[in-house]
C-alpha positions as CSV (number, residue, x, y, z in Angstrom):
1,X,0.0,0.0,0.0
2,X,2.4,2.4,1.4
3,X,4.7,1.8,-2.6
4,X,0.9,2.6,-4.5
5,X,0.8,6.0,-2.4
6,X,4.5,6.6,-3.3
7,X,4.2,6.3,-7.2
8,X,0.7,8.2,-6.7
9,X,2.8,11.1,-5.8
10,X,5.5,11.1,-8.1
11,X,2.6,10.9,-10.9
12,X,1.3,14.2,-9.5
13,X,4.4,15.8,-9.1
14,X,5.3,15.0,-12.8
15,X,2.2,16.8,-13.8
16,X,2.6,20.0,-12.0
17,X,6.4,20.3,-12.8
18,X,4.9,19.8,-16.4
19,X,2.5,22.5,-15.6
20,X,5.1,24.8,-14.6
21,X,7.5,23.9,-17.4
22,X,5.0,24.3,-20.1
23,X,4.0,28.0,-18.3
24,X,7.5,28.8,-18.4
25,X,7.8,28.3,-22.1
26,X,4.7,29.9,-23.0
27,X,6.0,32.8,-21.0
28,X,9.5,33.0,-22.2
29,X,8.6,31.7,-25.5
30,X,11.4,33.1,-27.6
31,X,14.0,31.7,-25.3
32,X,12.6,28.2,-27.4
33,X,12.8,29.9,-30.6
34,X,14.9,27.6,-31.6
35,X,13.2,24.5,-29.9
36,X,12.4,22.8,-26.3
37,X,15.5,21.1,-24.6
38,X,16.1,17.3,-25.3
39,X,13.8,15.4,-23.2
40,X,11.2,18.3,-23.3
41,X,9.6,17.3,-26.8
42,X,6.4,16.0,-25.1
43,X,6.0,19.3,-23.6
44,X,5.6,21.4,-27.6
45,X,2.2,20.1,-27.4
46,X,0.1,22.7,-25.4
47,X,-3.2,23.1,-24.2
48,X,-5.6,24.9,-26.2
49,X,-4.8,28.1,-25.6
50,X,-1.9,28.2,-27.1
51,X,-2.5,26.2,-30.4
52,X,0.4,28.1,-32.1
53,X,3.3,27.7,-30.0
54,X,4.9,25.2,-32.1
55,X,8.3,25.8,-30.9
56,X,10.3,24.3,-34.4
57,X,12.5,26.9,-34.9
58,X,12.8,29.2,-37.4
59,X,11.2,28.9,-41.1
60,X,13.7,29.2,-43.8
61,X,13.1,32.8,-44.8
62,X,13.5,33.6,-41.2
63,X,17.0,31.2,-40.8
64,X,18.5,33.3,-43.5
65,X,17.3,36.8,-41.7
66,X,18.9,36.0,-38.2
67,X,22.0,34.4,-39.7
68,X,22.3,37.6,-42.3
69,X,22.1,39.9,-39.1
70,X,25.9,38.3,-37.9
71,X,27.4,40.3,-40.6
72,X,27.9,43.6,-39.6
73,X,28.4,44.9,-43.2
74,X,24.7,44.4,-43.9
75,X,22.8,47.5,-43.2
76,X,19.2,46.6,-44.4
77,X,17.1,43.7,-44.1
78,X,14.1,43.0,-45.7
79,X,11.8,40.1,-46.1
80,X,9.4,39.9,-48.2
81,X,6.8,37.5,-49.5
82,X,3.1,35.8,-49.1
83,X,0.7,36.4,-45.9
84,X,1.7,34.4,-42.9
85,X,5.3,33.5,-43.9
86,X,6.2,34.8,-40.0
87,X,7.1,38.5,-41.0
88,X,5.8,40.0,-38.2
89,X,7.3,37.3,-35.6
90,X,11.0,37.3,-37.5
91,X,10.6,40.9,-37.1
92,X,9.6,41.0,-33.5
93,X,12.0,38.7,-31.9
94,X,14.4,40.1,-33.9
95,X,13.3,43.6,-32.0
96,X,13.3,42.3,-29.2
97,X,16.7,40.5,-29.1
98,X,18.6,43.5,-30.1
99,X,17.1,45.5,-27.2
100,X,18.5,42.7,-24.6
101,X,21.8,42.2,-26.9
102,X,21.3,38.5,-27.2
103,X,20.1,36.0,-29.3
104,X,18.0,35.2,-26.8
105,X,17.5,31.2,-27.1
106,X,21.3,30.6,-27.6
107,X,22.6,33.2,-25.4
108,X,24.7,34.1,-28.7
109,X,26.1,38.2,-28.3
110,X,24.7,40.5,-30.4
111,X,27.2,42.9,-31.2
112,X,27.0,46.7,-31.7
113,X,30.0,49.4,-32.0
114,X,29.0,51.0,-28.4
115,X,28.0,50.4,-25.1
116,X,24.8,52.6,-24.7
117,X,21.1,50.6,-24.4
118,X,19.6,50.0,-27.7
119,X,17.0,52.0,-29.1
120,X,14.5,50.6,-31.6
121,X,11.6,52.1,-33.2
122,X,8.8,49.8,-34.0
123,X,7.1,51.3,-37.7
124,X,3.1,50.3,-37.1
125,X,0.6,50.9,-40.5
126,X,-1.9,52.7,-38.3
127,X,-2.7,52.4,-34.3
128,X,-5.9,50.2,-34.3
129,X,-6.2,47.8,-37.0
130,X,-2.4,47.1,-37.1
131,X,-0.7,47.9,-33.6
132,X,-3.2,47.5,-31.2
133,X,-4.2,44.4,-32.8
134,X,-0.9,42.9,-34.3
135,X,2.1,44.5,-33.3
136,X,1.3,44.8,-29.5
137,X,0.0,41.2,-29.0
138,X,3.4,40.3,-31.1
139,X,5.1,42.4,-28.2
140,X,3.2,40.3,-25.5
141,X,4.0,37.3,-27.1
142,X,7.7,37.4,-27.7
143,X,9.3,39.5,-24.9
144,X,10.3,37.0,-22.4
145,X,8.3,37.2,-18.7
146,X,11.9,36.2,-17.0
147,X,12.9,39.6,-18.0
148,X,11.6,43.3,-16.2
149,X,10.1,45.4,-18.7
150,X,8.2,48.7,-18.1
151,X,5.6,50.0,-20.2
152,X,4.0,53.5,-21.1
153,X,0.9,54.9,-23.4
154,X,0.4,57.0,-25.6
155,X,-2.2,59.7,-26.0
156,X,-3.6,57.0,-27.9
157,X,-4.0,54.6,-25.1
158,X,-1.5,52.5,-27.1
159,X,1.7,50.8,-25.4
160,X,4.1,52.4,-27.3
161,X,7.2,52.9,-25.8
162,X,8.5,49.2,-23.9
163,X,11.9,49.4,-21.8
164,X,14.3,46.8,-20.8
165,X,14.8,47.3,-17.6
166,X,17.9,45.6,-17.1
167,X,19.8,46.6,-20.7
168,X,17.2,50.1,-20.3
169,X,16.8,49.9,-23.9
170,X,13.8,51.0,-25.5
171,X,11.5,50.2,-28.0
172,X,9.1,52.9,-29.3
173,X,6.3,52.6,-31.1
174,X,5.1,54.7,-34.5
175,X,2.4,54.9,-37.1
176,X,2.9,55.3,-40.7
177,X,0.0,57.3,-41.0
178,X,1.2,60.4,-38.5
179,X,3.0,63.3,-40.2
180,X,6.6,62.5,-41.3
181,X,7.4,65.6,-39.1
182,X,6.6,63.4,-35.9
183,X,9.8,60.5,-36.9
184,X,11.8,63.4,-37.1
185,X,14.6,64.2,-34.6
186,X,15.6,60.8,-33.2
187,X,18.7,58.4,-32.9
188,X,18.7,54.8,-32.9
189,X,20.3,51.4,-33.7
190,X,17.3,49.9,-35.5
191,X,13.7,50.8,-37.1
192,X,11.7,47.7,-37.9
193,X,8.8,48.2,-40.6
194,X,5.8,45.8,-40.3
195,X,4.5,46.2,-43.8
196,X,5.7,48.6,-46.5
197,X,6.6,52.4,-45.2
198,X,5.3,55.7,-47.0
199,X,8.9,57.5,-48.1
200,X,8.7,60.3,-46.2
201,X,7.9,58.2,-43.2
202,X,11.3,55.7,-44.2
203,X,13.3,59.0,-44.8
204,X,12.7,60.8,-41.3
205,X,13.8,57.3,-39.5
206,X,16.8,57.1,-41.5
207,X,17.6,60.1,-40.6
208,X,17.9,58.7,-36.8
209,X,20.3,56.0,-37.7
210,X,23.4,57.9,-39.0
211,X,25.0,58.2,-35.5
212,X,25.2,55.2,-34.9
213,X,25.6,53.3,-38.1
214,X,21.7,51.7,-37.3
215,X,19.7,49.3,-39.4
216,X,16.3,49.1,-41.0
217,X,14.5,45.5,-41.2
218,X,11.4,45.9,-44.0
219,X,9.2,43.1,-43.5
220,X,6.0,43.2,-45.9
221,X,3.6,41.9,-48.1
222,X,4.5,44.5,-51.3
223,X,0.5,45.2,-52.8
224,X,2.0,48.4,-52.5
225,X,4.6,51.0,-52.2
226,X,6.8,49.9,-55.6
227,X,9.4,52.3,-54.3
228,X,10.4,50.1,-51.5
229,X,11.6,47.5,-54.8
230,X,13.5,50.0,-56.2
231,X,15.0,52.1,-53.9
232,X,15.2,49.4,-50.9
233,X,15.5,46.1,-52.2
234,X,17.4,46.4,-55.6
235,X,19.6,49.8,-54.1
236,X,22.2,50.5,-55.9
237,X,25.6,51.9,-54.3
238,X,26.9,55.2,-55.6
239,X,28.8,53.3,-58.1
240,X,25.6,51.9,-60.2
241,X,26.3,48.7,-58.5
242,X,24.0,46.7,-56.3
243,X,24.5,47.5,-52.9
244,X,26.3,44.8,-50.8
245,X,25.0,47.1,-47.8
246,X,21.2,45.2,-48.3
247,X,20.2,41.7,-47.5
248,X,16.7,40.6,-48.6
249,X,15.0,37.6,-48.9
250,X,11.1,36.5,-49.9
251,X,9.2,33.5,-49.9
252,X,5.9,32.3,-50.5
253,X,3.4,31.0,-48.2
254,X,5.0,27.3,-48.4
255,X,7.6,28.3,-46.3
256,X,5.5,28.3,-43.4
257,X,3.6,25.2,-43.3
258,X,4.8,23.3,-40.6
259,X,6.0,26.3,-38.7
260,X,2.5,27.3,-37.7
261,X,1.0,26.9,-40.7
262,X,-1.1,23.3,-42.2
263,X,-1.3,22.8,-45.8
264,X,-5.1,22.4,-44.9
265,X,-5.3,26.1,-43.8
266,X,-3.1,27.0,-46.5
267,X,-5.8,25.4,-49.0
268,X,-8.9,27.2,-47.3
269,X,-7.0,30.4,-47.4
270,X,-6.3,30.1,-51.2
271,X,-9.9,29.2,-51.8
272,X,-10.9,33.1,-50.3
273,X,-8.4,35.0,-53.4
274,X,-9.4,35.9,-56.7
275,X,-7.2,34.5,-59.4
276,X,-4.7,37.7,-59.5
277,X,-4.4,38.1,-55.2
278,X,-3.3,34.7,-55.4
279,X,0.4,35.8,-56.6
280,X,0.7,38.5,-54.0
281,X,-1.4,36.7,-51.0
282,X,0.3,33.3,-51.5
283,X,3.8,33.8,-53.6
284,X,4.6,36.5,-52.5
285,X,4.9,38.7,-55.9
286,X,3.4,41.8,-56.1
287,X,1.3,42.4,-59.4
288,X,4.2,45.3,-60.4
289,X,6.8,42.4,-60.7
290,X,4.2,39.7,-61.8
291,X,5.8,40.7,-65.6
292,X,9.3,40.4,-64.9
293,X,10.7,38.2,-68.1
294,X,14.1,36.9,-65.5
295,X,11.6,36.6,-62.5
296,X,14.6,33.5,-61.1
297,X,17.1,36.6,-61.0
298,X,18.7,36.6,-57.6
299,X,21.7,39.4,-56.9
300,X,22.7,36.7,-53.9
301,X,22.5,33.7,-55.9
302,X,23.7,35.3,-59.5
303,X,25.6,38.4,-59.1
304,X,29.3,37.4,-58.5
305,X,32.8,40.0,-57.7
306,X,35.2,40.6,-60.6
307,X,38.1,37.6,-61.0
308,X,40.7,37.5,-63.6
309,X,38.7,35.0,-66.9
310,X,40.8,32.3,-66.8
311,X,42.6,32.1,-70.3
312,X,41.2,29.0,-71.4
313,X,37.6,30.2,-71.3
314,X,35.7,30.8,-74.5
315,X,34.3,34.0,-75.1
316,X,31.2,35.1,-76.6
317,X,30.9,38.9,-77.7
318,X,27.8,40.6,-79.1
319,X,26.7,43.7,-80.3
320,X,23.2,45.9,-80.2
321,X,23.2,49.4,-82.1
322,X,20.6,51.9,-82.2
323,X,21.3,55.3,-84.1
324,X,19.5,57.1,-80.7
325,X,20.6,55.2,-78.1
326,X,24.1,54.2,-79.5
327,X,26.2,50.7,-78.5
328,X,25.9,48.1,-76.2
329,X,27.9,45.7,-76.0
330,X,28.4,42.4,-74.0
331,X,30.7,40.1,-72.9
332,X,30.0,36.5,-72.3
333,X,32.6,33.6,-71.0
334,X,31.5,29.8,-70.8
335,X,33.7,27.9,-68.4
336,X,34.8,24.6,-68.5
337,X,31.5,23.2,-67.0
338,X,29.7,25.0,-69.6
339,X,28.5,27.9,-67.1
340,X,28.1,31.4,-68.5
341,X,29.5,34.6,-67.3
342,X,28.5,37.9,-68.2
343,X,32.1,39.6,-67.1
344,X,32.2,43.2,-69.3
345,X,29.9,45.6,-71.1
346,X,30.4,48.4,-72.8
347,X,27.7,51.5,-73.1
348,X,28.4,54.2,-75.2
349,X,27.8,56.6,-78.0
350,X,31.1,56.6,-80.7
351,X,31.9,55.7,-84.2
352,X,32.6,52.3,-85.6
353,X,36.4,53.2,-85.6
354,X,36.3,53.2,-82.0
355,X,34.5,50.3,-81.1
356,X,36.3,48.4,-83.2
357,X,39.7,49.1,-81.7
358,X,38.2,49.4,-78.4
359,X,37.0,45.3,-78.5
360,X,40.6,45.0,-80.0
361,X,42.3,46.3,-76.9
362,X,40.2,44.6,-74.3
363,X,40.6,41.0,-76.5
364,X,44.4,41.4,-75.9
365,X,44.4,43.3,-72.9
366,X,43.0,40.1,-71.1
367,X,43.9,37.7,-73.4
368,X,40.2,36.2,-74.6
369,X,39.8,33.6,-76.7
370,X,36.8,34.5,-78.6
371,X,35.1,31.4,-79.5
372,X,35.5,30.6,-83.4
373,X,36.8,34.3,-83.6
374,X,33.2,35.4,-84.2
375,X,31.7,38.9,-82.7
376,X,28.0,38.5,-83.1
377,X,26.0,42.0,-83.8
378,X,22.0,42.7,-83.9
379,X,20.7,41.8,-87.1
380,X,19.5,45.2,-87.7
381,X,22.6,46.6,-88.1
382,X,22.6,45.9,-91.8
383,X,19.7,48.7,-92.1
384,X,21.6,50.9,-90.4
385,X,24.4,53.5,-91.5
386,X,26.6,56.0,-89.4
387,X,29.8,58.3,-90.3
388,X,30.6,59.7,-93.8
389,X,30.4,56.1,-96.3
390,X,26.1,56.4,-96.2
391,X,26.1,53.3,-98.4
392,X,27.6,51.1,-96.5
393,X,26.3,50.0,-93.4
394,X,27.1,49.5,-89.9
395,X,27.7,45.9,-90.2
396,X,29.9,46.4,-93.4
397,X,31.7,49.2,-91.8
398,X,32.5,47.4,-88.3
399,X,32.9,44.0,-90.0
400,X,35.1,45.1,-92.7
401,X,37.5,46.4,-89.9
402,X,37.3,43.8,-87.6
403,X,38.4,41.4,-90.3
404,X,41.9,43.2,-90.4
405,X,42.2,41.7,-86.7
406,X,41.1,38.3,-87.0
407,X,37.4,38.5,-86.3
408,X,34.1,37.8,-87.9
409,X,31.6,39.8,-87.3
410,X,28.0,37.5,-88.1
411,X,24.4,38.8,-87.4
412,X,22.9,37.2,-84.8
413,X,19.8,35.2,-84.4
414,X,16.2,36.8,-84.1
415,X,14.7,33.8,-81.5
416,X,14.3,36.2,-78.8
417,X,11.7,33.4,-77.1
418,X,14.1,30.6,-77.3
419,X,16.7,32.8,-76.2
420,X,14.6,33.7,-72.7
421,X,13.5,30.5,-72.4
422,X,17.6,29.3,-72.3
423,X,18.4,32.1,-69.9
424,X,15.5,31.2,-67.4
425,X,16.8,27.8,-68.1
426,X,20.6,28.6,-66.8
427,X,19.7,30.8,-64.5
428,X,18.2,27.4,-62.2
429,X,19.2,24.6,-63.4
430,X,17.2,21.1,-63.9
431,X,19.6,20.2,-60.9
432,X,18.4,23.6,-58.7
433,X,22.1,25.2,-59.1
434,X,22.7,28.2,-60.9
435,X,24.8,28.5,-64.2
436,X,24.9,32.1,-65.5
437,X,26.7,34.9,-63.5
438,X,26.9,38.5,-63.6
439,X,30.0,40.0,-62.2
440,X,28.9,43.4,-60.0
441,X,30.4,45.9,-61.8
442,X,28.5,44.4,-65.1
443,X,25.8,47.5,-64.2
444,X,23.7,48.3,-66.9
445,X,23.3,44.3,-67.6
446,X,22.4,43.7,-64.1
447,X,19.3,46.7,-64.6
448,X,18.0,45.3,-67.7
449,X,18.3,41.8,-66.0
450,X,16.2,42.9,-63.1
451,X,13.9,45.4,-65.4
452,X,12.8,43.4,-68.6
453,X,9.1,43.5,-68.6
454,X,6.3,41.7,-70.9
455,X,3.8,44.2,-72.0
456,X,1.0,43.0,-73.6
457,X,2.6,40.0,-74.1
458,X,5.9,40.9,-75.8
459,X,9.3,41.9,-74.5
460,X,9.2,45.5,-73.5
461,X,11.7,47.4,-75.7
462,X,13.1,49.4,-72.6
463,X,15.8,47.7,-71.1
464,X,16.4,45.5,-73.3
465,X,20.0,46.1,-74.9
466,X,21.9,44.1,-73.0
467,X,19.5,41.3,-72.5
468,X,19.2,41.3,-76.3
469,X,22.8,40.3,-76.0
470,X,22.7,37.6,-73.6
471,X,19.5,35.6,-75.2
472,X,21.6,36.1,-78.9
473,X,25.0,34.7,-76.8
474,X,23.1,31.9,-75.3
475,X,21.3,30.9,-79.0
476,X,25.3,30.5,-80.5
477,X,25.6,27.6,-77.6
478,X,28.9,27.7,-76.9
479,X,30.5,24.6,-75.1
480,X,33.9,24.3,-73.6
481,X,36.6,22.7,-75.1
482,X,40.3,22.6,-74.1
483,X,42.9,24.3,-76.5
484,X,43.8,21.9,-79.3
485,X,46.9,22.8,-80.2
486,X,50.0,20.9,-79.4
487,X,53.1,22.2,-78.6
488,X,56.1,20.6,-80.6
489,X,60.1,20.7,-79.5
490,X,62.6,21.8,-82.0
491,X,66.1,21.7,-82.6
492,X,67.7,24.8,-80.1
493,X,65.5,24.3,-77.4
494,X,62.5,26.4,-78.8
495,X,59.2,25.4,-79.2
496,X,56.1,25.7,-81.9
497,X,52.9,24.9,-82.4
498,X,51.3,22.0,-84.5
C-alpha cells in the first residue's frame, strides 16, 4: 500500500512540474525559438490556448534573416513575400533580441559598435487595425516574462514605448500614417517596418540612424509602395552597383507550413483569393513584378565580384546598335562546365572606328579567346548606317575592320523566345544550381536583367539592350573545349605549335 501512495505522488508531481515547465515556455517563448530542450519534446504540445506555440525553430526565410544579421556589413534587411510566412514574428523577436543584446534562445552576443542601451523604433501601418491588434500582442507574445520590462501609453492609449529594464533599452512605437514631421529628430540602432513604409515616413527614421551606423529591417507583403523595390531592395551603391550594404530575402506562403502553418489552412485560405491576389497573398509577388521576363534573378544567388577569366575560357561577344541610343555591347565567358558569365559591357555613344579598336584592346588586354573568332551584332545593323560612307552600313563598316584583326563579325539570331526560355533555363538549373553569372560591376546588364518586362505580351523594348545580347549569346551555344593545339620541341631548345 504504502509503494501505491508513493508512485501516486511522483505521478502528480510529474504533472505539476509539467504544468510549470509548459508555463515557463509559453511565458518565455522566444528563449525556445529555436526548440524545447532534449527530453522536453512532449512538452511542444500545449493546451488549447496556445495552439500556435509550435516551438520548431525558425522557417527558412526567417533562418536566412537572423544568420544575415551576424554580418555587420549588412545595413538593411528586408523580407518579403506571401501572408503568414512569420514576417511579423521574424521581425519581433528580432526587435526584441537586439534591445536585450542577445540572441535570446542561444545566449549568442549581439554585437553593436557602443555600449549605450539600444534604441528601436517599432514602424506600425496605423494604431488600431495594425498595432493594437498585431504589433502589440506580437510584443506580448515574444518578450520573455523572465525579464523586467516597463511600459507606457500614448495619448492613444497604445503601449508604445516598452523598456528593458535591465539593458534600459527601448523600444518605441510609431504609425505610418502620422505626419513625417513626428519620426523626425531621433537616434537609434534599428527601425523595424511591419508592412511597407510611406517615403517620407522611411526618410525621417533614416535620418535617426546615421550616429550610430543603425539598421532598417522591412518586412511586408508588397501590394503596395513599388518604391520600396526599387530604392530598398534592388539599391544600388553610388557606383551603379547593387549594394552589398542590403540583404533581402522572400518567400511564398510554403515556407511556413509546418511552422504554424497546415497545408489544410493554406488550401482554405487560397480558396478566399481571386485569381490575380493569389500571386501577391500566396507567392509573394506583387502584381508590379508579376511581368518580370528573369523573375529567377537573384543578386545573392547570381551576381558574382570581378576575378581574372581564366585564359582558357571561351568568349562570346555581341553587339546591339541603335542610331538614338548608340552601342551596347556584352561580354559573355563559358567555363569549362559550360556555365556562363556575363564579365564586361560596354555602353556608349562613338563611331565604328572606335568600337572596333576598343574590342581589339580589351581582346588582348585580357587575353580572350573568342570562340570561333566570331563577334555577333543585332541583325538590324545591316539597315543601319553611321559616319561619312552612307552606303555602307554598320555591319559592313564594323565588320570590314574587324576582319583586319582576326574576327568575324556574323548577325545574330532573331529567336528572342528561345533565347529567354535558355536564360531562365541557366539561370536554375534542372539540378536547382545556378549557371549564369553576372560579375557586380556588369551595371547596366544587371538593370536590364532585373527590369525586362512583358507588355502585352511581348518583350518590353526598354531595357532590353543588354539582354538582347545575352539571349543572342546563349542561342550560339557555346560549349567548352580545351585548346587543341600541341606544342612541338625543336632543334635549339624552342618550341612551336602543330
Amino acid at each position: 500500500m504504502p509503494v501505491i501512495e508513493k508512485n501516486i505522488d511522483l505521478e502528480a508531481e510529474k504533472r505539476v512540474l509539467d504544468r510549470k515547465l509548459r508555463q515557463h515556455i509559453v511565458d518565455n517563448r522566444i528563449e525556445f525559438f529555436d526548440g524545447v530542450p532534449a527530453g522536453w519534446e512532449e512538452l511542444s504540445v500545449l493546451d488549447s490556448r496556445y495552439p500556435d506555440l509550435k516551438l520548431k525553430g525558425a522557417n527558412p526565410i526567417q533562418a536566412q534573416i537572423i544568420e544575415a544579421w551576424k554580418d555587420l556589413n549588412l545595413k538593411v534587411f528586408a523580407m518579403t513575400g506571401a501572408n503568414r510566412v512569420g514576417k511579423t514574428v521574424c521581425l519581433t523577436i528580432v526587435g526584441v533580441s537586439v534591445m536585450v543584446g542577445e540572441w535570446l534562445w542561444s545566449g549568442e552576443k549581439i554585437q553593436f559598435g557602443h555600449g549605450l542601451p539600444r534604441k528601436v523604433r517599432y514602424v506600425g501601418q496605423d494604431w488600431e487595425k495594425h498595432i493594437k491588434s498585431v504589433v502589440i500582442p506580437a510584443l506580448n507574445m515574444w518578450f520573455p516574462n523572465s525579464r523586467e520590462l516597463t511600459i507606457k501609453k500614448n495619448s492613444q492609449g497604445v503601449e508604445s514605448l516598452w523598456t528593458d529594464v535591465k539593458s534600459k533599452s527601448t523600444l518605441e512605437i510609431m504609425s505610418n500614417k502620422q505626419e513625417s514631421d513626428l519620426h523626425e529628430g531621433w537616434e537609434g540602432d534599428l527601425v523595424l517596418y511591419d508592412e511597407p513604409p510611406k517615403r517620407d515616413i522611411r526618410v525621417a527614421n533614416a535620418r535617426g540612424l546615421v550616429d550610430r551606423e543603425g539598421r532598417e529591417f522591412f518586412a511586408m507583403t508588397l501590394l503596395k509602395e513599388a518604391w520600396v523595390h526599387r530604392e530598398v531592395i534592388k539599391r544600388l551603391d553610388k557606383d551603379g552597383r547593387p549594394d552589398k550594404t542590403v540583404f533581402a530575402v522572400n518567400g511564398d506562403i510554403s515556407v511556413n507550413v509546418g511552422f504554424g502553418l497546415t497545408q489544410i489552412g493554406v488550401d482554405q485560405f487560397e480558396k478566399t483569393l481571386k485569381p490575380e491576389e493569389i500571386e501577391a497573398r500566396l507567392r509573394g509577388k506583387p502584381s508590379y513584378l508579376s511581368g518580370l521576363i528573369f523573375p529567377k534573378f537573384d543578386r545573392h544567388i547570381h551576381v558574382k565580384e570581378r576575378f581574372d577569366i581564366p585564359l582558357d575560357w571561351l568568349v562570346d561577344i555581341a553587339i546591339d546598335w541603335h542610331p538614338s541610343k548608340g552601342w551596347y555591347i556584352s561580354f559573355m565567358a563559358t567555363d569549362n562546365l559550360n556555365r556562363k558569365w556575363v564579365f564586361d559591357e560596354i555602353v556608349v555613344q562613338s563611331n565604328y572606328k572606335w568600337i572596333c579598336e576598343e574590342l581589339v584592346r580589351r581582346i588582348n588586354k585580357q587575353h580572350l579567346r573568342i570562340s570561333d573568332d566570331i563577334i555577333l551584332i543585332d541583325p538590324l545593323a545591316k539597315s543601319g548606317s553611321q559616319g561619312d560612307l552612307e552606303e555602307l552600313t554598320v555591319y559592313d563598316k564594323l565588320g570590314d575592320l574587324l576582319v583586319n584583326y582576326g574576327y568575324n563579325l556574323m548577325t545574330a539570331s532573331k529567336q528572342e523566345a528561345s533565347g529567354i526560355v535558355m536564360i531562365n533555363e541557366f539561370l536554375v538549373t534542372e539540378s536547382e544550381e545556378p549557371a549564369f553569372f553576372v560579375f557586380r560591376d556588369c551595371v547596366e546588364t544587371i538593370k536590364h536583367i532585373e527590369d525586362w518586362m512583358w507588355k502585352d505580351g511581348k518583350p518590353d523594348s526598354e531595357n532590353e539592350d543588354m539582354c538582347e545580347n545575352i539571349y543572342r549569346m546563349m542561342l550560339k551555344d557555346t560549349k567548352f573545349y580545351p585548346f587543341r593545339k600541341k606544342a612541338l620541341s625543336i632543334e635549339g631548345g624552342h618550341w612551336k605549335t602543330a
